[in-house]
C-alpha positions as CSV (number, residue, x, y, z in Angstrom):
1,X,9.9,-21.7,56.8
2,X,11.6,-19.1,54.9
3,X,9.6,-17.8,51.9
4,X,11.1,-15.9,48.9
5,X,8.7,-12.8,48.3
6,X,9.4,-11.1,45.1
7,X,8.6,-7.4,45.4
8,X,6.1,-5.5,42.9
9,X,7.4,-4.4,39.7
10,X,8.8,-0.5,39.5
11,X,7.9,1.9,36.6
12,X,11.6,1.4,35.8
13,X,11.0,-2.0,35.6
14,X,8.2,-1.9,33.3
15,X,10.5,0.7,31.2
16,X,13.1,-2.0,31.4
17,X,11.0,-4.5,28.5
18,X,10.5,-1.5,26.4
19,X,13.9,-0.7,26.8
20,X,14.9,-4.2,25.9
21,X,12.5,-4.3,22.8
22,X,14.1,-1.1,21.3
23,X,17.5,-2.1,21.5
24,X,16.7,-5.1,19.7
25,X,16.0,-3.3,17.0
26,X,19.2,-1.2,17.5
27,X,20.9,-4.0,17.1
28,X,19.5,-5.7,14.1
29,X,19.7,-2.5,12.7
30,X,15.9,-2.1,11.7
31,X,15.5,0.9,14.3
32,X,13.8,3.3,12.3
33,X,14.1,6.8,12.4
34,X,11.4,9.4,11.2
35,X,12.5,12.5,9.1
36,X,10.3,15.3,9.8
37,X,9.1,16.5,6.5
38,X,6.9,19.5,5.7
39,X,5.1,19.1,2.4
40,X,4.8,22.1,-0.4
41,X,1.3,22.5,-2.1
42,X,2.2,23.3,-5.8
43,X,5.8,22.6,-5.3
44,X,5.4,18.5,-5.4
45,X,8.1,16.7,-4.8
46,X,9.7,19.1,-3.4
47,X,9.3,19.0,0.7
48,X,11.2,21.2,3.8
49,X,13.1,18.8,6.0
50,X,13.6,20.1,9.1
51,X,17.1,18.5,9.9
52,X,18.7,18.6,13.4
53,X,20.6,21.8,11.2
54,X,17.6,23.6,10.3
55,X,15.7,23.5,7.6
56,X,16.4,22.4,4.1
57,X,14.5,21.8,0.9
58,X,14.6,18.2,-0.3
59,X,13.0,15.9,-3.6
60,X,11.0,13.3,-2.0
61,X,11.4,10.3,-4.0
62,X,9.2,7.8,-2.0
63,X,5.9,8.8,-1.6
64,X,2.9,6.8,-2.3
65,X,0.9,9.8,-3.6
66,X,2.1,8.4,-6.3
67,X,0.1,11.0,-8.9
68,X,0.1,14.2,-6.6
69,X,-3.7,14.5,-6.1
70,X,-2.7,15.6,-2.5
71,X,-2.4,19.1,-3.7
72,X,-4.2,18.7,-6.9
73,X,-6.6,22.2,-7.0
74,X,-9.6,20.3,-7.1
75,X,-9.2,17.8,-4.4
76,X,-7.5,20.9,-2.5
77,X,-10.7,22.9,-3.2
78,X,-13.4,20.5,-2.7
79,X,-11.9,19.8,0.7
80,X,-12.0,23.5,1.7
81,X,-15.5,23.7,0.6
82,X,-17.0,21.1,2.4
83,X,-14.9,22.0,5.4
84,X,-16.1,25.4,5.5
85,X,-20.0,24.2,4.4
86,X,-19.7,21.0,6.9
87,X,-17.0,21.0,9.4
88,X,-13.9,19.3,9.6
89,X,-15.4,16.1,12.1
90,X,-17.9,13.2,10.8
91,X,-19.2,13.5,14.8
92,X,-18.9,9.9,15.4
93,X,-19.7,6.2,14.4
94,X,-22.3,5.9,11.5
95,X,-24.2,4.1,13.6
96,X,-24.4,6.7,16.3
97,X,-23.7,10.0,14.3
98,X,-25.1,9.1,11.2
99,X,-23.8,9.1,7.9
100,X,-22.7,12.5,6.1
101,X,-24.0,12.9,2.8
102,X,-20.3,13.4,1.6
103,X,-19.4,9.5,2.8
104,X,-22.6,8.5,0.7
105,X,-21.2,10.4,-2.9
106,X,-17.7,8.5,-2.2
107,X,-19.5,5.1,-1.8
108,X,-21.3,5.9,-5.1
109,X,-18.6,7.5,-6.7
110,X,-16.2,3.8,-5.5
111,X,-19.0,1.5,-6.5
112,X,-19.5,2.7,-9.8
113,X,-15.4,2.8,-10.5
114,X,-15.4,-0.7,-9.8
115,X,-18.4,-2.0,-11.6
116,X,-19.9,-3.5,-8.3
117,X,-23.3,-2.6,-6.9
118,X,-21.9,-1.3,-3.6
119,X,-19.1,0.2,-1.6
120,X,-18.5,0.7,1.9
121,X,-15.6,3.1,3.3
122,X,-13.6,2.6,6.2
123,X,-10.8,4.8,8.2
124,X,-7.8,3.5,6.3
125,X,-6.9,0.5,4.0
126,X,-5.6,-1.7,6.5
127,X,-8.6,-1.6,8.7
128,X,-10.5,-1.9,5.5
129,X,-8.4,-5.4,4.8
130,X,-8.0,-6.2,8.5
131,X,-12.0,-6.2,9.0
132,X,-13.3,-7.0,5.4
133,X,-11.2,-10.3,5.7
134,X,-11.9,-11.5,9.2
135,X,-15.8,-10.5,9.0
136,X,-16.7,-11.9,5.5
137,X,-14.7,-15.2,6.7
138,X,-16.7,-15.6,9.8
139,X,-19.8,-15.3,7.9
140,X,-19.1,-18.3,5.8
141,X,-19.6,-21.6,7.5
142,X,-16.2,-23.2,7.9
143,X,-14.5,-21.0,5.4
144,X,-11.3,-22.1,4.1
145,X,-8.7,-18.6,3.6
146,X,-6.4,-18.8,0.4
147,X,-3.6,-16.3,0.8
148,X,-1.0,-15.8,-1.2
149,X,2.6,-15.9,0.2
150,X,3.8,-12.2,0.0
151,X,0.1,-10.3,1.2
152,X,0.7,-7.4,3.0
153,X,0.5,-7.6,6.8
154,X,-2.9,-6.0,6.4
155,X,-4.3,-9.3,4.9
156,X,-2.4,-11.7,7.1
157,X,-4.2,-10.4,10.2
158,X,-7.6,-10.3,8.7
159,X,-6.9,-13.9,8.1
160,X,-5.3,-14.5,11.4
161,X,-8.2,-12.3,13.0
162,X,-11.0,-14.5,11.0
163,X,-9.9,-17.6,13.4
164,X,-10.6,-20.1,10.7
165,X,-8.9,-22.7,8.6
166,X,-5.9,-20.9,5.9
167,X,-3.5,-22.2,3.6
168,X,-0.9,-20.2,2.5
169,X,0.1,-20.1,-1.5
170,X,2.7,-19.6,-3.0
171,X,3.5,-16.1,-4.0
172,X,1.8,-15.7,-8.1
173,X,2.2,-19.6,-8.3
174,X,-1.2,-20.5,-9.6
175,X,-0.3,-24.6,-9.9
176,X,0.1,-24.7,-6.2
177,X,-3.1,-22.6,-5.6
178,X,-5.1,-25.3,-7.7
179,X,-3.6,-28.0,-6.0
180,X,-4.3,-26.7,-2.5
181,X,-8.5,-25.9,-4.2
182,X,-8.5,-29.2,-5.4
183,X,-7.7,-31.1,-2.4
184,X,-10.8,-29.1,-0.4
185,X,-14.3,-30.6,0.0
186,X,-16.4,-29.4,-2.7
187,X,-18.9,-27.8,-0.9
188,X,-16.8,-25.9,1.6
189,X,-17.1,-22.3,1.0
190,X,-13.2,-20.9,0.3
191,X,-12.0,-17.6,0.1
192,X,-9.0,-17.0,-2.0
193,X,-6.5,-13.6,-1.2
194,X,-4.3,-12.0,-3.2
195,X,-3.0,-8.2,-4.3
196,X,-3.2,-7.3,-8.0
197,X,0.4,-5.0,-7.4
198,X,2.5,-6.1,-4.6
199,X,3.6,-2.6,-3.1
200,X,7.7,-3.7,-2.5
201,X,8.4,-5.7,-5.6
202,X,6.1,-4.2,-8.1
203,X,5.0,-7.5,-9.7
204,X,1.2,-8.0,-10.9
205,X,-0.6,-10.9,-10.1
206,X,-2.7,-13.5,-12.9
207,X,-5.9,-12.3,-12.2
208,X,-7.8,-14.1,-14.8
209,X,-5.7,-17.5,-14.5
210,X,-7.4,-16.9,-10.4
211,X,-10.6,-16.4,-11.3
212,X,-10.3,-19.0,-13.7
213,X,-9.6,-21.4,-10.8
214,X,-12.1,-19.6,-8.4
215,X,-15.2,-20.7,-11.1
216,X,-13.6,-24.1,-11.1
217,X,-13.4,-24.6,-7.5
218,X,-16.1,-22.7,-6.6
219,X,-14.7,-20.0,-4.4
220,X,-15.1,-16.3,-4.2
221,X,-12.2,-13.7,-4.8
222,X,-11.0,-10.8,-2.7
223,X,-8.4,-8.9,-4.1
224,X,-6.6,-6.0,-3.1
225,X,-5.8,-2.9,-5.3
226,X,-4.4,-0.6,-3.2
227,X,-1.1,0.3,-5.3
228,X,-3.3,-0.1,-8.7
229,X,-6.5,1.8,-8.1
230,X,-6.2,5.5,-9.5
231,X,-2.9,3.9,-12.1
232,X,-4.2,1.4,-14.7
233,X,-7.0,0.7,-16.5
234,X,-9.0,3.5,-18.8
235,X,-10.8,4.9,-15.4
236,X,-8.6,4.1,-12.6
237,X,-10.2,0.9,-11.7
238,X,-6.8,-1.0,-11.2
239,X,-5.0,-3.6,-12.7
240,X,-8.1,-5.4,-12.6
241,X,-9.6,-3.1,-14.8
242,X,-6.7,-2.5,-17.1
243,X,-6.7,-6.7,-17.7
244,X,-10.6,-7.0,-18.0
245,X,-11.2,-8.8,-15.2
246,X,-12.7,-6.5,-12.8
247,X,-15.9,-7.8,-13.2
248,X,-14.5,-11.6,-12.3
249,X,-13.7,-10.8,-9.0
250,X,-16.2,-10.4,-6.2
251,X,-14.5,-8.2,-3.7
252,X,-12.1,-5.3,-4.7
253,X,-10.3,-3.6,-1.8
254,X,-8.5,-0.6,-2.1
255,X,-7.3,2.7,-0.5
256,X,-8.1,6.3,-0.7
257,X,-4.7,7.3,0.5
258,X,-2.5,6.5,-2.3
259,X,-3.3,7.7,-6.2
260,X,-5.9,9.4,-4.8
261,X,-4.0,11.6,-2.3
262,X,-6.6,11.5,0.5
263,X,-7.2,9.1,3.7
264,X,-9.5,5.7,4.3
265,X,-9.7,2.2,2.4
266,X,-12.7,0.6,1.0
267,X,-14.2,-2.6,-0.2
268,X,-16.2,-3.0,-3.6
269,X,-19.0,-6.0,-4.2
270,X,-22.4,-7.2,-4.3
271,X,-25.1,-5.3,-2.4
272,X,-25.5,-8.5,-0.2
273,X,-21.9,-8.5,1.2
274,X,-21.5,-4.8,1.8
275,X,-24.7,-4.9,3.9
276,X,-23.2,-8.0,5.9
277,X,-19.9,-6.6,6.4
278,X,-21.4,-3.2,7.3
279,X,-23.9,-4.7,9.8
280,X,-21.1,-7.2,11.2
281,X,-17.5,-5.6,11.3
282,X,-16.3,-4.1,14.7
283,X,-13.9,-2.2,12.6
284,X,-16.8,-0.6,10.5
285,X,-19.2,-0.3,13.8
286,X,-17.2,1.3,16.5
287,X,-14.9,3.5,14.6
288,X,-16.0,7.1,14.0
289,X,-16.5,7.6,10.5
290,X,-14.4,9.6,7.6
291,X,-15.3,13.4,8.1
292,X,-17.0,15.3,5.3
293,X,-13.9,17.3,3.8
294,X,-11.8,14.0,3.4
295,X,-14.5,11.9,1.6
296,X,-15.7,15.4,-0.7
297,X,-11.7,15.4,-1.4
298,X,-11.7,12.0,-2.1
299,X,-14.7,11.8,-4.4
300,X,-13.1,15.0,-6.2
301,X,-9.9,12.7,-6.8
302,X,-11.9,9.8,-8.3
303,X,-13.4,11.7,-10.5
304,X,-10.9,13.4,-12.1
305,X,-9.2,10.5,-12.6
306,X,-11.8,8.5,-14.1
307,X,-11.6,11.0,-17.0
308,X,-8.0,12.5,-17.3
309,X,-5.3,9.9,-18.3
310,X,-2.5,12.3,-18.2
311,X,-1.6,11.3,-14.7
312,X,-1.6,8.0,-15.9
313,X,0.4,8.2,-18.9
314,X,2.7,10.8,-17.6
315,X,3.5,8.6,-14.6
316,X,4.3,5.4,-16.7
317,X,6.7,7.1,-18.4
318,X,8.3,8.9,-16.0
319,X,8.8,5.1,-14.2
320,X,10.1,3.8,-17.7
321,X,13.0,7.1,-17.8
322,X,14.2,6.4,-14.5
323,X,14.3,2.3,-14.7
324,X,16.1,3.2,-18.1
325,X,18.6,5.3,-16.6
326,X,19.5,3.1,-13.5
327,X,20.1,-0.1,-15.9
328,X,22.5,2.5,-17.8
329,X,24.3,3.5,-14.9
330,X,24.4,0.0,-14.0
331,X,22.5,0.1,-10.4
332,X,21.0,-2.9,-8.7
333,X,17.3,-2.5,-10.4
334,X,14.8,-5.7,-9.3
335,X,12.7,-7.0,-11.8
336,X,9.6,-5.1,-12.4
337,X,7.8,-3.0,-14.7
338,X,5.2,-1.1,-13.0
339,X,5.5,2.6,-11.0
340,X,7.4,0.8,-8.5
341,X,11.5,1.2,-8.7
342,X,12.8,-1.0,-6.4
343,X,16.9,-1.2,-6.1
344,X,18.2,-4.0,-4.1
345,X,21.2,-3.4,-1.3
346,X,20.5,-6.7,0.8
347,X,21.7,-5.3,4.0
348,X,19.8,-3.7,6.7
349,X,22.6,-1.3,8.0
350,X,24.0,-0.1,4.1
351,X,20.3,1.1,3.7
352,X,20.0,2.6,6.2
353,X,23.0,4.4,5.5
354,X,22.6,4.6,1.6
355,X,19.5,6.8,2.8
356,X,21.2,8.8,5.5
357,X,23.8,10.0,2.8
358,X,21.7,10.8,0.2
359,X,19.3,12.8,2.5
360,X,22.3,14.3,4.4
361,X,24.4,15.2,1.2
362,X,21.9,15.1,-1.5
363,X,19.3,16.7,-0.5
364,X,16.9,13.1,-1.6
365,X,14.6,11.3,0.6
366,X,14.1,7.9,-0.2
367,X,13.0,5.5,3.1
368,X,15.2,2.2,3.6
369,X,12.9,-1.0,3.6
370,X,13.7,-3.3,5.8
371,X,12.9,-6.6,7.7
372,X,9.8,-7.2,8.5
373,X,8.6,-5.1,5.6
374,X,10.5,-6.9,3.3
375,X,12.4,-10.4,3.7
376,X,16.1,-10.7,5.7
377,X,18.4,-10.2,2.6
378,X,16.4,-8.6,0.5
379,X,16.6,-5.0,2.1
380,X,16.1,-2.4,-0.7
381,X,15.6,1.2,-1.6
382,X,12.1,1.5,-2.7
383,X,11.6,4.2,-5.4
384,X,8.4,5.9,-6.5
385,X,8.6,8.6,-9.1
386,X,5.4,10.4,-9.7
387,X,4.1,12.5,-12.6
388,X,5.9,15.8,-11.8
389,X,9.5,13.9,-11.6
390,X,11.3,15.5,-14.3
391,X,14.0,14.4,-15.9
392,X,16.3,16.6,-14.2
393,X,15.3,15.8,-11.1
394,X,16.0,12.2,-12.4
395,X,19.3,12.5,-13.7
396,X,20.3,14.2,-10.3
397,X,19.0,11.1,-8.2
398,X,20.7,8.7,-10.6
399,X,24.3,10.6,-10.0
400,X,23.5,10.5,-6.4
401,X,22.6,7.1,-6.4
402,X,26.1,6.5,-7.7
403,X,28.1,8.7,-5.1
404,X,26.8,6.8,-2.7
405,X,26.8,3.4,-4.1
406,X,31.0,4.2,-4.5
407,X,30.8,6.1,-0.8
408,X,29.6,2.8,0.2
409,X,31.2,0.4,-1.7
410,X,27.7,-1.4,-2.5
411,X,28.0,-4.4,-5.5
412,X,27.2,-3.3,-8.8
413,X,25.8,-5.7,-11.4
414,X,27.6,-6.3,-14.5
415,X,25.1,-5.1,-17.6
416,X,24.5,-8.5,-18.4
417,X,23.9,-9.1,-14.7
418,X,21.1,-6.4,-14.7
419,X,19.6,-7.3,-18.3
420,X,19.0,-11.2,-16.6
421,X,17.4,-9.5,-13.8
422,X,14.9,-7.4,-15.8
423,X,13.8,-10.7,-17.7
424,X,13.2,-12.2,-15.0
């Protein structure tokens, strides 16, 4: 009898898939390509790309510091202090290491910004999301998960991760969210997800016309903050803040690594579910813990900003010159009005290209966003101007905008055309 023995798989066979899964990519065009940028305390935007060439000075027009408190003197200085005073490593998991005195200020200093009675830190804003979601789910008997359409990835694997029933919304469509509360049992605890600033279109979500629904049907609200937390509201509480409805919702999420120019996430509530989700999350419980110089920079950061609105004010407008100035020069500007400039291109390889050229000739970084990040067909050039944007800086990304536009023979919308798209 003549048996057909396959023989053990190779290292070049196991390179093979990865092989296989890269090339994928290539050809869907969504390969993505990392430019290797050096960032310039005091000189923000400005950044040293170290091209294949050498190096060259660049504007970076995409960074989600949106407010520069990454080099801001006194989150700069409180980091070196405490690094010099503490050490630059937490020396493990809270629950082994302890918890530095540093991490219990930020917690404080987040708890209070929010209006809740506690806070509780984790490494970064997705783990925050990932864990808060899946843990606080599981702790509710048969918890029903309420996520809205367009939730960052973040959110959709807490959800996944939480193994229990979820129904998906529609994205800012309230009627549908009603219809899928009404038709749940009563009693059944329910869970209902949502962002107050979705990070790639820039639109806001109807936080009260949610909670309104949550009090009717009887279910709590976890919303994330992440792009609105240190940029609305009189403190830098977030959208949910700036509308009045921070104290509405039951669990605020948000990051440390955006406005406030550090690194971790966090989530905001009632003593109760902090102390579950602290004593219940893997995430939480087997990750080493924020070191002392990144939570004393972060707690420097909040508190500047819950008393100085020039960032705030300063940034707004600086987002309102540049959408002005890329509806005159008649660019492909998606509706929005918050600090988020998104211009549509719609193909995967022509942004990619769009921000080859302007790196290569311009001297402009702005990242493509692409599928998954974004849906097929909807590919884009996602802009975020920041504070100390000025308008010369401005002008010169507009005229670039346009080289490359003609360079690439990319659709321009008719004023009309662009004036429809603004109203929405």
């Amino acid at each position: 009898m003549n048996l057909h023995v396959k023989s053990p798989l190779s290292t070049r066979d196991y390179d093979v898939f990865f092989e296989r899964a890269l090339n994928q990519l290539r050809e869907e065009r969504r390969y993505r390509v990392f430019a290797d940028l050096e960032r310039l305390a005091g000189r923000f935007p400005l950044a040293i790309w170290h091209s294949p060439n050498g190096p060259r000075e660049v504007v970076i027009w995409c960074s989600n510091d949106y407010l520069g408190m990454a080099q801001h003197p006194k989150v700069v200085g409180a980091m070196m202090d405490a690094a010099s005073r503490m050490g630059t490593g937490a020396g493990g998991t809270r629950n082994i290491a302890g918890t530095n005195h540093s991490l219990i200020e930020l917690e404080h200093e987040l708890a209070d910004l929010h209006e809740k009675e506690a806070a509780l830190v984790f490494t970064s804003g997705y783990v925050a999301n990932e864990t808060g979601i899946s843990t606080i789910a599981k702790l509710l008997p048969d918890c029903l998960l309420l996520s809205d359409a367009l939730n960052h990835n973040s959110m959709i694997e807490g959800v996944r991760k939480a193994g229990t029933a979820r129904q998906v919304w529609r994205h800012n469509d309230v009627d549908h969210l009603e219809q899928l509360l009404r038709a749940a049992p009563p009693g059944r605890p329910k869970l209902i997800l949502c962002e107050s600033l979705y990070s790639m279109d820039g639109d806001v979500a109807p936080l009260h016309r949610i909670c309104d629904l949550a009090e009717r049907y009887g279910a709590l609200t976890y919303v994330d903050e992440v792009h609105a937390v240190g940029m609305y509201g009189p403190r830098g509480g977030g959208i949910a803040e700036r509308d009045g409805a921070m104290r509405r919702i039951d669990i605020i999420e948000g990051t440390l690594a955006k406005a406030f120019g550090c690194l971790g996430g966090y989530i905001a509530a009632n003593a109760n579910v902090i102390d579950a989700v602290r004593s219940h999350a893997p995430g939480f419980i087997f990750t080493t813990a924020l070191p002392p110089p990144i939570c004393a920079a972060a707690t420097a950061a909040i508190r500047h900003l819950k008393t100085s609105q020039w960032e705030r004010d300063r940034h707004q407008d600086r987002a309102a010159r540049l959408r002005s100035a890329l509806r005159s020069a008649r660019l492909p500007l998606m509706p929005g009005d918050s600090h988020i400039v998104p211009l549509h291109v719609g193909d995967p390889g022509a942004c990619k290209m769009a921000s080859d050229l302007l790196l290569y000739y311009h001297g402009i970084y702005i990242q493509p966003i692409n599928y998954p990040t974004v849906p097929r067909g909807s590919e884009r050039l996602r802009i975020t101007p920041s504070p100390l944007h000025d308008d010369a800086l401005t002008d010169r990304l507009v005229g670039a905008l346009l080289d490359v536009w003609d360079e690439l023979g990319l659709p321009r919308p008719r004023c009309e055309d662009t004036d429809r798209a603004l109203r929405g």
